[in-house]
Backbone bond lengths (Angstrom), bond angles and torsions (degrees), N, CA, C in turn:
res aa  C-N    CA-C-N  psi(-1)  N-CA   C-N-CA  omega(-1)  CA-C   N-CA-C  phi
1 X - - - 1.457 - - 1.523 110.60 -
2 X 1.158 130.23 -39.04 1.434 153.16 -165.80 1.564 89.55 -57.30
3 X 1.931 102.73 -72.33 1.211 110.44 -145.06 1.756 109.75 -71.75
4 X 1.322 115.10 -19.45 1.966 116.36 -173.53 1.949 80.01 -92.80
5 X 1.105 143.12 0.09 1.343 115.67 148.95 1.465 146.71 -108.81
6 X 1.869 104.93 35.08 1.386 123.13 -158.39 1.623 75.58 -99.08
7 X 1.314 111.17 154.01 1.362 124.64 -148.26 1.484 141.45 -6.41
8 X 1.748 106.78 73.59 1.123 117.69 173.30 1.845 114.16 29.82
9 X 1.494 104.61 39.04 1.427 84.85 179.29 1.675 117.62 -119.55
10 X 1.072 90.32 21.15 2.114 111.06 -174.72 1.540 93.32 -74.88
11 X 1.452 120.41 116.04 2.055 80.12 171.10 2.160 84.39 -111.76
12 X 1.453 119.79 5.76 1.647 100.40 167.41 1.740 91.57 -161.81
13 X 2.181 89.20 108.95 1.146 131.34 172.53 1.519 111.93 -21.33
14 X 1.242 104.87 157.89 1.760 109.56 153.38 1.289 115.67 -67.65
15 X 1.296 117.56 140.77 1.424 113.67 169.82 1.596 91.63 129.05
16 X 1.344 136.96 -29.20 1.582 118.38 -171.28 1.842 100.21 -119.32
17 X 1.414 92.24 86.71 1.546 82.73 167.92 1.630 114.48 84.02
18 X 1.064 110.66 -92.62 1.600 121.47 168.87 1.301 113.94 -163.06
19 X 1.502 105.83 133.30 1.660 140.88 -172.32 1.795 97.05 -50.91
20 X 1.326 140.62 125.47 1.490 166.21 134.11 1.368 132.84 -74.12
21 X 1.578 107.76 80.34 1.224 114.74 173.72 1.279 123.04 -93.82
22 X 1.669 112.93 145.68 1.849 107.82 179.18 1.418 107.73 -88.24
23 X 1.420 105.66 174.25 1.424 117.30 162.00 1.168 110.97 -106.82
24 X 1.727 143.86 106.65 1.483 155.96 178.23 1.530 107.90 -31.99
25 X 1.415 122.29 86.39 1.643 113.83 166.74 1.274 68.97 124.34
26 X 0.895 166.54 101.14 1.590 161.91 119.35 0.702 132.99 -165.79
27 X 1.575 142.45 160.62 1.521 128.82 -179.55 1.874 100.92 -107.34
28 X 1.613 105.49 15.47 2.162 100.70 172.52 0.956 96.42 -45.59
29 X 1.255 125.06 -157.45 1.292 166.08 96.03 1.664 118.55 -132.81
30 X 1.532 111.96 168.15 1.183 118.86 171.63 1.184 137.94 -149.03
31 X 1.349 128.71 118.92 1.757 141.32 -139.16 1.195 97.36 -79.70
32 X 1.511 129.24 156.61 1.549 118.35 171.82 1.843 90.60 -161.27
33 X 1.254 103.33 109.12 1.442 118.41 171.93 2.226 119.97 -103.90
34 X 1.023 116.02 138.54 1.336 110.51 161.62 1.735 118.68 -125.70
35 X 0.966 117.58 96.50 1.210 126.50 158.21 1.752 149.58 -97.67
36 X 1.415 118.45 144.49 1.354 110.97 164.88 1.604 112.96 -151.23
37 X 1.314 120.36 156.25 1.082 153.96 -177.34 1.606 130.10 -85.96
38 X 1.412 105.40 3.05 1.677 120.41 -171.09 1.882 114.94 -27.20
39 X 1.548 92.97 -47.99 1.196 91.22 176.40 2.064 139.56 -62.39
40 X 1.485 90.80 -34.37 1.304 104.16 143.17 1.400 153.01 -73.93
41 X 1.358 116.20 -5.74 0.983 138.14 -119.08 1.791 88.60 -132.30
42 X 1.265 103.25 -44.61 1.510 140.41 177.34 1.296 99.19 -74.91
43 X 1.417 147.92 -39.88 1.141 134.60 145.53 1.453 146.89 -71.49
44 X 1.684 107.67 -43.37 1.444 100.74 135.44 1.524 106.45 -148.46
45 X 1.469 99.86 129.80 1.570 112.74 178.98 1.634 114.70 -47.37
46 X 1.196 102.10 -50.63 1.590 89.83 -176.30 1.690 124.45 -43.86
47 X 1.771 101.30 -71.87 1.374 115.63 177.64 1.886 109.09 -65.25
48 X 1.348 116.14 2.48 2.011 101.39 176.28 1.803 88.15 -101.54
49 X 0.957 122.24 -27.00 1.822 117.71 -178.80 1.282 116.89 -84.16
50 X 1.536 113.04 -15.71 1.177 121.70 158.07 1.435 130.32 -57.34
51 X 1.551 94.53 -75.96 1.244 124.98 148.84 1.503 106.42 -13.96
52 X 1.169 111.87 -82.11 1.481 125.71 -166.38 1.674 105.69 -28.77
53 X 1.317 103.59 -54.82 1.906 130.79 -154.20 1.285 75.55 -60.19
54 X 1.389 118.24 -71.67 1.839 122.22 -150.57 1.605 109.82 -67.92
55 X 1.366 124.91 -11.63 1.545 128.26 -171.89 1.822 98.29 -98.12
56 X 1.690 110.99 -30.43 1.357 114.06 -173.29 1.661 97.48 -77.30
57 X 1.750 119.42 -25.74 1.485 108.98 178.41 1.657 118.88 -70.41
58 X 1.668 93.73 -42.10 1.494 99.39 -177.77 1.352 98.97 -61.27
59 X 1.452 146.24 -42.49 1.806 113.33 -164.15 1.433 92.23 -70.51
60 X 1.707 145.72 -27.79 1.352 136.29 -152.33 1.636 93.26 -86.18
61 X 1.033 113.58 -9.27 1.759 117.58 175.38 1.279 103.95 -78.27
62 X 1.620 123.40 -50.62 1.502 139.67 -148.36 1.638 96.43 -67.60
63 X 0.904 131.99 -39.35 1.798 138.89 -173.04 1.826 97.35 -99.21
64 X 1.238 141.98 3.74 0.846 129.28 135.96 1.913 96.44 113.94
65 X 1.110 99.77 30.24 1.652 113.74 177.70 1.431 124.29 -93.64
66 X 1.291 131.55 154.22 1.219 123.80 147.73 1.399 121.82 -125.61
67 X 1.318 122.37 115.91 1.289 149.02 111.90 1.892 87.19 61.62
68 X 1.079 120.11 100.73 1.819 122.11 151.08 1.294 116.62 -109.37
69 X 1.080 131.24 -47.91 1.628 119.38 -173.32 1.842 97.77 -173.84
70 X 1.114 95.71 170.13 1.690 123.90 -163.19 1.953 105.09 -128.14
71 X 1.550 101.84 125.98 1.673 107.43 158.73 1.450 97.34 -124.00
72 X 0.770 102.77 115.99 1.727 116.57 140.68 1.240 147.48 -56.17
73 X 1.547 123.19 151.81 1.217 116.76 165.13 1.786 121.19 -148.02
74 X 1.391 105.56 100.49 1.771 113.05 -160.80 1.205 107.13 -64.08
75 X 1.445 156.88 133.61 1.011 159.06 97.86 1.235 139.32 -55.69
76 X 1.611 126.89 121.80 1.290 123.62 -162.53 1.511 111.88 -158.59
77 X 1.345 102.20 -174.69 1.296 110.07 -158.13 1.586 99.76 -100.73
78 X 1.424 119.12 -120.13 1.447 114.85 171.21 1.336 114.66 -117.63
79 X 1.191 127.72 123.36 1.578 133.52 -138.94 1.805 98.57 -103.15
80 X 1.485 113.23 -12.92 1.092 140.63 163.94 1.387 101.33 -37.51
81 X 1.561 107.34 -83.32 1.157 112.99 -168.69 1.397 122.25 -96.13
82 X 1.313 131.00 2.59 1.377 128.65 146.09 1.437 122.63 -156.87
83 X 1.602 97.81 95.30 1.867 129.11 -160.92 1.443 76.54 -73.30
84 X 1.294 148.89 -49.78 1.945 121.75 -139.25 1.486 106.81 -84.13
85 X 1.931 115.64 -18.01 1.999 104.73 154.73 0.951 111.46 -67.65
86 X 1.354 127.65 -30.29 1.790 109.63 -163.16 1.820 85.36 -81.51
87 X 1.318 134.44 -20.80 1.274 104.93 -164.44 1.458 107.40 -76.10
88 X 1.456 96.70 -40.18 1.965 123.86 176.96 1.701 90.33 -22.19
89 X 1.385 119.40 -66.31 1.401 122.65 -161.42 1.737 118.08 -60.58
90 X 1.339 106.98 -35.22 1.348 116.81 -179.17 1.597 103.56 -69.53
91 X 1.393 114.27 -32.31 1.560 125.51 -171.16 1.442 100.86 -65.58
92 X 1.631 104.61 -54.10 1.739 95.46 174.53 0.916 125.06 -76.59
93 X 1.291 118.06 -9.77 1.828 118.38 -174.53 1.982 105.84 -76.89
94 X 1.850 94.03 -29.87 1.472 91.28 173.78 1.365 123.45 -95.74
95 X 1.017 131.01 -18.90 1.563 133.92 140.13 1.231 113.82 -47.26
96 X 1.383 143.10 -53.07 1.444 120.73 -178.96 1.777 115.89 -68.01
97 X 1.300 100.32 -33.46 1.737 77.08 -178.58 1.411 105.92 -105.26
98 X 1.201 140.70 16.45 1.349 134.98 132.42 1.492 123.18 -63.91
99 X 1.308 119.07 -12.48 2.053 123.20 164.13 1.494 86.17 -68.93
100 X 2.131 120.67 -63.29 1.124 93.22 -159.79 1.577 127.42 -114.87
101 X 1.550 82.58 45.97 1.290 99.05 159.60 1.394 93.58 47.63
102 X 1.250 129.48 69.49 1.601 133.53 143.11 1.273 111.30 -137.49
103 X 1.888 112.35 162.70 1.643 103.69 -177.54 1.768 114.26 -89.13
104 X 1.108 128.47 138.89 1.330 114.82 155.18 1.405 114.46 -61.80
105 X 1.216 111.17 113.70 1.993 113.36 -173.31 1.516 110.22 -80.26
106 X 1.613 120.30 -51.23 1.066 116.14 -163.28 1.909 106.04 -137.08
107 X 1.369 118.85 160.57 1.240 96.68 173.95 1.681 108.30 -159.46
108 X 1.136 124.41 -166.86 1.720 122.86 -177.38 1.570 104.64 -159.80
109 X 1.439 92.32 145.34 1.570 94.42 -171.80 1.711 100.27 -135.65
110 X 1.399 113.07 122.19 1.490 125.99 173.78 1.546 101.46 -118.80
111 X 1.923 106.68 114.89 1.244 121.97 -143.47 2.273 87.49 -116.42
112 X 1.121 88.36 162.97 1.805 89.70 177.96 1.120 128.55 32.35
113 X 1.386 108.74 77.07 1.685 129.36 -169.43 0.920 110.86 -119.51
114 X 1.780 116.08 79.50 1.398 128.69 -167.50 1.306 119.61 -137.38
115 X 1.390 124.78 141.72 1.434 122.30 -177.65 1.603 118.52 -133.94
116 X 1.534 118.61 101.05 1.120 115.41 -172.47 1.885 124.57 70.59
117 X 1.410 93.12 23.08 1.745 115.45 174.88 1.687 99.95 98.31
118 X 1.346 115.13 5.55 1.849 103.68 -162.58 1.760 86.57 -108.45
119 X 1.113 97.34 144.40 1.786 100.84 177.61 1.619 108.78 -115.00
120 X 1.006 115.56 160.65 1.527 137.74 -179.40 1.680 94.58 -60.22
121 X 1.412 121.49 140.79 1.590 108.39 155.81 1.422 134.57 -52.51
122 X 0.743 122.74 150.17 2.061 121.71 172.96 1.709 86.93 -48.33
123 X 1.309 108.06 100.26 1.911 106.74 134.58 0.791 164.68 -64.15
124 X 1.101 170.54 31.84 1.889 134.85 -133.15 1.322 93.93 -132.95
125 X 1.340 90.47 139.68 1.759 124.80 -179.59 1.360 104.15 -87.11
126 X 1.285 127.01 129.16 1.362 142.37 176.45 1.336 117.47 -108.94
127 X 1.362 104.49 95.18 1.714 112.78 -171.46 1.346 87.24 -91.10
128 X 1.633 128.58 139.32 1.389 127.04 174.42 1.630 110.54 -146.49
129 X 1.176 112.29 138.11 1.743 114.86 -173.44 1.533 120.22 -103.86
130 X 0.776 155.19 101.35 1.200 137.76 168.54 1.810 137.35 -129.08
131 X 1.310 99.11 140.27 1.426 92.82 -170.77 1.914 133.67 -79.53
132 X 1.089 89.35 153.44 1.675 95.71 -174.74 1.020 99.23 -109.91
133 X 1.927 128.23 138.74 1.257 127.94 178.83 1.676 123.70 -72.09
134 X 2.102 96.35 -35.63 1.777 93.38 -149.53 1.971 73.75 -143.22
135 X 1.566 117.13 93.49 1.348 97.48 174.84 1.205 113.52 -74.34
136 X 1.640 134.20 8.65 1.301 120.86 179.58 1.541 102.52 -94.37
137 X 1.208 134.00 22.53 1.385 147.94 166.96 1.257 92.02 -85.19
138 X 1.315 122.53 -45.16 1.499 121.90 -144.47 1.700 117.68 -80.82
139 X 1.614 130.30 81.41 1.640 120.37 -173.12 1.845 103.37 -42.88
140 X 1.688 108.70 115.79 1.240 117.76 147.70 1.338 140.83 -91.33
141 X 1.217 103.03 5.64 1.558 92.41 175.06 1.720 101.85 -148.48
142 X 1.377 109.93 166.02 1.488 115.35 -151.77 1.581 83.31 -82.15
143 X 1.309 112.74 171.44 1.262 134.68 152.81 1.973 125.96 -147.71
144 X 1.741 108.71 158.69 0.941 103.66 172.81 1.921 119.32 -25.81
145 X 1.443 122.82 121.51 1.551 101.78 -172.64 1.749 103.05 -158.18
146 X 1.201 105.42 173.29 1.260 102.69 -178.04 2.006 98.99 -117.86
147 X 1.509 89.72 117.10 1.542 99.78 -174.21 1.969 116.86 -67.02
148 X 1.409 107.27 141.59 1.219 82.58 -170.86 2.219 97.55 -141.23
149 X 1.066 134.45 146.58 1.442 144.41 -177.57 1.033 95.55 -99.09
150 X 1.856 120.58 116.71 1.374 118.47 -174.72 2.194 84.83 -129.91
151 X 1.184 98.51 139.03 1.337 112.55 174.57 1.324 107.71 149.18
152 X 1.624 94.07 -151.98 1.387 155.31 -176.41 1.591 139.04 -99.33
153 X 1.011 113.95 63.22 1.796 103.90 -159.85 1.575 105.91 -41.12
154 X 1.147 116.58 -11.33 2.298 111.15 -172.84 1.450 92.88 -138.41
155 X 0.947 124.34 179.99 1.462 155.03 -150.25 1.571 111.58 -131.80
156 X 1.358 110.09 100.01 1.418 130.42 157.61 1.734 122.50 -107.42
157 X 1.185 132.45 130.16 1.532 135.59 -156.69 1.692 90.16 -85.86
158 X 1.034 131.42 -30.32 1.531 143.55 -157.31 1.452 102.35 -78.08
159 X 1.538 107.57 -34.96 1.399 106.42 -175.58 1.483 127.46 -99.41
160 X 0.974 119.58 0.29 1.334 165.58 -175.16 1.460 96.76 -33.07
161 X 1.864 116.28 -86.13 1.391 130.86 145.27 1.150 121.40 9.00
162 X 1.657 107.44 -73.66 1.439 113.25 -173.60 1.406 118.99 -49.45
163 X 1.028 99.03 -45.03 1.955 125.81 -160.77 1.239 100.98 -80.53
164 X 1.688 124.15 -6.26 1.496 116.49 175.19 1.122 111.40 -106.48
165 X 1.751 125.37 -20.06 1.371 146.33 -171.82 1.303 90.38 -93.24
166 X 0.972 136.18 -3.39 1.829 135.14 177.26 1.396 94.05 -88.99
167 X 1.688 128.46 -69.49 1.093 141.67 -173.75 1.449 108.92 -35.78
168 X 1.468 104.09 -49.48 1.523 104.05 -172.95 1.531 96.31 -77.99
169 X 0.644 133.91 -53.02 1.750 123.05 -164.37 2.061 106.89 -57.96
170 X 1.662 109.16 -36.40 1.440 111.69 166.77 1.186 116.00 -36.07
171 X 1.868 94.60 -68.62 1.836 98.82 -169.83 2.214 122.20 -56.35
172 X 1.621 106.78 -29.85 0.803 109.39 -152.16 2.103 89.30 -90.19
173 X 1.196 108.48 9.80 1.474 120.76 171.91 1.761 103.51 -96.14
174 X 1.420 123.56 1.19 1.246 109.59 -144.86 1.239 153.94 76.11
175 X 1.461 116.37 -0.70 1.253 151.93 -124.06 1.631 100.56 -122.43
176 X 1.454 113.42 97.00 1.795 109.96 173.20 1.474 104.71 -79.91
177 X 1.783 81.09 131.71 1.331 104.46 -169.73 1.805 101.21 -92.95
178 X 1.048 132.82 158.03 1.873 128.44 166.66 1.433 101.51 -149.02
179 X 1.688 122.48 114.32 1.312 132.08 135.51 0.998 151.68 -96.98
180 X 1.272 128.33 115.08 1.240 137.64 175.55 1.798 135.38 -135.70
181 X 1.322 135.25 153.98 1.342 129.68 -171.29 1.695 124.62 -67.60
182 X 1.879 88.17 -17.94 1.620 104.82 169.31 1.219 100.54 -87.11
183 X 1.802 148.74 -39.49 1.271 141.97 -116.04 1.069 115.30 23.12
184 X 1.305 157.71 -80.88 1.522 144.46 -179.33 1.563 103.89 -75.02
185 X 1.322 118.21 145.04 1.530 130.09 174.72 1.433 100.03 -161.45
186 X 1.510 95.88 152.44 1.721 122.71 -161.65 1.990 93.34 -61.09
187 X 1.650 114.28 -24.11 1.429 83.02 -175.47 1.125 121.07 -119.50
188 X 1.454 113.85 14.44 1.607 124.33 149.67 1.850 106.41 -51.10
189 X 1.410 105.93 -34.18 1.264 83.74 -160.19 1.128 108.26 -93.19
190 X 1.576 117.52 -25.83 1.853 115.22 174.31 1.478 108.13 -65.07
191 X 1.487 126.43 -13.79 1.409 126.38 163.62 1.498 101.60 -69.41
192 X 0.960 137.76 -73.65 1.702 140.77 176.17 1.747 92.27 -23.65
193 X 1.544 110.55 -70.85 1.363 107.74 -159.10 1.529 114.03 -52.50
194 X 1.732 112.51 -43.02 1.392 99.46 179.35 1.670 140.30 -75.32
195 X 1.846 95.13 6.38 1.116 113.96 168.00 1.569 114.96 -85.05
196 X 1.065 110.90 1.06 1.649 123.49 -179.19 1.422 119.82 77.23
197 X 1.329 119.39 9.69 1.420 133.34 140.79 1.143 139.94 -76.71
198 X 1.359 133.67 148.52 1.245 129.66 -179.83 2.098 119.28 -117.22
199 X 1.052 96.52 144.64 1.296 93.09 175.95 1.820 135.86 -100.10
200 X 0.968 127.69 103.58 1.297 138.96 166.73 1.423 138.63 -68.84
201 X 1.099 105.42 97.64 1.646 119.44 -171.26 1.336 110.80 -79.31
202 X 1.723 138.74 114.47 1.450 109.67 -160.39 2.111 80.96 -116.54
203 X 1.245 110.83 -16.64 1.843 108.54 -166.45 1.368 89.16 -174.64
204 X 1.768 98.97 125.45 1.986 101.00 178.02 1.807 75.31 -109.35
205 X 1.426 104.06 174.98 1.870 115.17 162.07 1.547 81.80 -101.83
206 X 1.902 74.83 176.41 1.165 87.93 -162.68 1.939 109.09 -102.30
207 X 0.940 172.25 130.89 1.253 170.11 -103.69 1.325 127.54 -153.23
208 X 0.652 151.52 134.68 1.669 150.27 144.34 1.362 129.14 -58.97
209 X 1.024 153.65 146.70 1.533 160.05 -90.17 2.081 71.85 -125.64
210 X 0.968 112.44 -82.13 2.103 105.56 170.99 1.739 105.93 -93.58
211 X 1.498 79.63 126.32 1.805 97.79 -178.85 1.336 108.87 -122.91
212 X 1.425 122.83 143.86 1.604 100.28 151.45 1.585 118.73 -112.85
213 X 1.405 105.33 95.86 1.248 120.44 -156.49 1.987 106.07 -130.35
214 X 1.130 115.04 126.26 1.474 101.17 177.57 1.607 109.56 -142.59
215 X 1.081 126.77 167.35 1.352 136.62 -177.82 1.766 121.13 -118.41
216 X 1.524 92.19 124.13 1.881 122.32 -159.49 1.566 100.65 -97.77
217 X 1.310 103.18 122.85 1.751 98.66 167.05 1.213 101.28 -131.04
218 X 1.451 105.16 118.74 1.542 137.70 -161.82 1.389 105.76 -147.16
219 X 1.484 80.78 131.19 2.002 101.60 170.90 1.601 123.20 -106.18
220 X 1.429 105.58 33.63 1.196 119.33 -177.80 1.908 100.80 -157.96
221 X 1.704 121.06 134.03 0.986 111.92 165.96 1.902 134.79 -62.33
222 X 1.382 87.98 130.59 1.729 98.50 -173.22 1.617 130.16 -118.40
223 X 1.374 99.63 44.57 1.410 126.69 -162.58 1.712 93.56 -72.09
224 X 1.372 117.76 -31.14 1.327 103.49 -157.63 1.711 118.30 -102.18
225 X 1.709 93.46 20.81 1.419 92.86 170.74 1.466 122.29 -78.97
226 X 1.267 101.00 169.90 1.585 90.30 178.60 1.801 144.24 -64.08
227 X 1.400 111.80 -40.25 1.386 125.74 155.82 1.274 101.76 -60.13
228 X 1.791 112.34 142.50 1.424 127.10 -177.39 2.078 103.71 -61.89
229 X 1.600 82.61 168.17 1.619 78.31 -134.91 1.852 71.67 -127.43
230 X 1.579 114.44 150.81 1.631 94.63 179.75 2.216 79.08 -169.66
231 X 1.381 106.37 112.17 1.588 102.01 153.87 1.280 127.43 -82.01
232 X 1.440 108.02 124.58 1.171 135.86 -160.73 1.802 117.82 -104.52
233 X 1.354 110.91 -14.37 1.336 121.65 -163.86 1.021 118.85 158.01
234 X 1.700 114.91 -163.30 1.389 116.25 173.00 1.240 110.04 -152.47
235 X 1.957 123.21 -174.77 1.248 113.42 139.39 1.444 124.40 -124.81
236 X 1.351 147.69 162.20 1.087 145.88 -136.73 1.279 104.64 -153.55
């Protein structure tokens, strides 16, 4: 908490998606997300590290960023005895930022993470940066709104595009965008609460373990965008 408030320059906290810092005298800013996928990842390394890359771009989309580069951090079991997950992970780690076309710059590898023959799942942490042109484009703070579930309950790579060209057209409506692998989480909402709003859940869908699914806060109905469109709540 200390450290994202050493010179007042956070203007949207950790906890929604990905952290938005300005540059003093400027209209930059710059997105900074950390994510991973263990749980998928643990089933199959390739597509959960994949996964991971493309869910860590969409929150750097959600605040109105694009995507510069990726560090990592591999975690694994014993590579000894089964090298083709740890490769699975490198496979998705290079497929995701070859879609978006950014470099992985730097990275870390914690190798034989085992206890009593059981190993850690295939990891990797996706630290990702990205810049925002005009943060006064960017809505920071919640308002009275009508909550809305815009997606995909499962995960297609094809559709991907759409669901980011949605994002951008949200924000540039005014429109707070929120991504995440839960969509609702305990600190979206103590963020809502300490804005002196409250949040109301009236029907979530239901999801799959990778979705491409995100959440619209809009004060105007937005049924007629293109990704399926479903009200979910509000805030008050």
């Amino acid at each position: 908490q200390y450290d994202y408030m050493v010179g007042t320059d956070t203007i949207i906290t950790p906890g929604s998606g990905a952290a938005l810092m300005r540059i003093k005298g400027t209209k930059v800013g710059y997105a900074l997300t950390v994510h991973s996928r263990a749980d998928l990842a643990d089933i199959d390394p390739y597509w959960g590290t994949y996964i991971a890359v493309i869910e860590a771009a969409r929150k750097i989309r959600a605040v109105g960023g694009r995507p510069l580069g990726i560090t990592n951090g591999v975690n694994y079991g014993d590579p000894d005895i089964d090298p083709m997950r740890l490769a699975g992970v490198f496979l998705g780690l290079k497929r995701g930022a070859e879609e978006l076309r950014i470099p992985v710059v730097s990275g870390n590898a914690s190798l034989y993470n085992t206890f009593k023959g059981i190993a850690i799942p295939p990891t990797l942490i996706v630290g990702m940066l990205g810049k925002v042109e005009d943060i006064e484009k960017i809505p920071l703070r919640f308002k009275p709104s009508t909550l809305y579930a815009m997606g995909w309950p499962d995960f297609d790579p094809r559709r991907e595009e759409l669901l980011l060209r949605t994002i951008d057209y949200c924000l540039s409506k005014g429109y707070r965008v929120y991504s995440s692998s839960r969509l609702i989480t305990e600190t979206l909402k103590r963020k809502i609460e300490k804005e002196g709003l409250s949040l109301e859940i009236r029907k979530m869908p239901k999801l799959n373990k990778a979705h491409q699914m995100i959440l619209v806060f809009a004060d105007e109905p937005i049924e007629t965008l293109a990704p399926p469109v479903m009200e979910v709540g509000r805030v008050c």
